[in-house]
C-alpha positions as MATLAB code, in Angstrom:
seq = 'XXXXXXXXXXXXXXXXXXXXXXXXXXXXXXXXXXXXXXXXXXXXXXXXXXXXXXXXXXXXXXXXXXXXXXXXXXXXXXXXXXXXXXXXXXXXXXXXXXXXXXXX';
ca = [
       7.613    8.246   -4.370;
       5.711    6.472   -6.884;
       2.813    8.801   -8.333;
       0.488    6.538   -8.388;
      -0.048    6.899   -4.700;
      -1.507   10.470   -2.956;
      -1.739   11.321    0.574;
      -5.129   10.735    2.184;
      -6.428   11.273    5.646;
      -6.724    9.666    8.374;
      -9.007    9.703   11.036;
      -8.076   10.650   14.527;
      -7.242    6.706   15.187;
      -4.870    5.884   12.318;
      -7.587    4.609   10.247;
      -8.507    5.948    6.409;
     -11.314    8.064    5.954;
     -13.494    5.955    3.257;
     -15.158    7.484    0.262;
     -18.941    7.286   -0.297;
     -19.956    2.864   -0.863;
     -15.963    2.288    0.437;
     -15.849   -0.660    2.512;
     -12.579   -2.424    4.000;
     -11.706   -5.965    2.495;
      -8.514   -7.143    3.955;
      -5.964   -5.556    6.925;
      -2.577   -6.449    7.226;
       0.120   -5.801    9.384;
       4.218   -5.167    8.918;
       3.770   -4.829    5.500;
       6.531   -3.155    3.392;
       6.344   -1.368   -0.395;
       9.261   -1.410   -2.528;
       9.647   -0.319   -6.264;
      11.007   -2.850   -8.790;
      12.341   -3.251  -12.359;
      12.397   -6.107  -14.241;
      13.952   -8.222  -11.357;
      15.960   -5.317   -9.686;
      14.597   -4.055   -6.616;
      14.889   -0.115   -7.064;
      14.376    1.396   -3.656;
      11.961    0.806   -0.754;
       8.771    3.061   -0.926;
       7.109    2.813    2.529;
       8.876    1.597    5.303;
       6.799   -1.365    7.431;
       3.289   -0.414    7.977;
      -0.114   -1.473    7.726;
      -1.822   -1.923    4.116;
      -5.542   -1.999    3.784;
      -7.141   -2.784    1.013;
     -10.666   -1.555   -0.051;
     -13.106   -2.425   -2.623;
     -11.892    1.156   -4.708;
      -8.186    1.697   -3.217;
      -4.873   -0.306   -1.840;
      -4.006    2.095    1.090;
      -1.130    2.139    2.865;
      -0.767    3.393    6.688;
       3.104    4.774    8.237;
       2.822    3.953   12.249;
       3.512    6.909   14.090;
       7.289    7.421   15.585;
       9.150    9.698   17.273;
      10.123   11.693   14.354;
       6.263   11.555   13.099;
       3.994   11.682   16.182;
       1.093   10.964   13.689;
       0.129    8.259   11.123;
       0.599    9.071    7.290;
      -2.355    7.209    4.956;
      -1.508    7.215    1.165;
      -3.555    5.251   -1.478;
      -3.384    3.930   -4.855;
      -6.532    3.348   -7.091;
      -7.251   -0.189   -7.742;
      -8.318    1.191  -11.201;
      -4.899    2.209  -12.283;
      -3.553   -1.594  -11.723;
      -3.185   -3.303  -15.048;
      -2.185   -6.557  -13.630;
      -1.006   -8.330  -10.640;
       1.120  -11.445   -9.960;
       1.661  -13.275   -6.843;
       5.340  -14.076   -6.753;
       5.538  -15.918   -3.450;
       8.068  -19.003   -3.015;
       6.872  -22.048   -1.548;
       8.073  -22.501    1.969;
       8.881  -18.531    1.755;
       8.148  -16.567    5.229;
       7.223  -13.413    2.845;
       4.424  -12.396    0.569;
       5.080  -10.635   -2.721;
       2.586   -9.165   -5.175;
       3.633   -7.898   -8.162;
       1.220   -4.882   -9.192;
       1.384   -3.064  -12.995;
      -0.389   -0.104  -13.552;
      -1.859    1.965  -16.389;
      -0.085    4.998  -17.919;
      -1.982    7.988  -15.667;
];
């Protein structure tokens, strides 16, 4: 796993627990994380989930299963991102952001 992301908690209804003047910008669903290398796709980080993104943190969400009867949050703060690209195709049923970050 990337260290740039740490576990967080949730509350009792899957949703993240937000810090002090934390407010939720933008909710999406069946959203996946993968790790990348110049053009290489390394490995996939989070399997489909839910991201949120906040005005201090990107947060991702892991659904419950049957092998995990609860949710898993982790985060990533937005001030460790150096830069970020959107590297969508036109036409393209996908999304992709390309996110740098600073050395921790």
């Amino acid at each position: 796993m990337m260290k740039e992301f740490y576990s967080i908690q949730l509350s009792n209804t899957g949703n993240p627990i937000l810090k002090f003047n934390e407010e939720e910008k933008i909710r999406e669903e069946r959203v996946s994380i993968w790790k990348q290398e110049e053009k290489v796709v390394i490995c996939q980080l989070f399997p489909t989930g839910t991201i949120v993104l906040t005005n201090f943190r990107l947060i991702f969400i892991l659904p419950s299963t049957a092998h995990q009867p609860q949710p898993i949050g982790w985060a990533l703060d937005l001030k460790l991102i150096l830069f970020a690209e959107d590297c969508a195709k036109m036409f393209s049923t996908s999304t992709r952001t390309r996110l740098r970050f600073t050395d921790p």
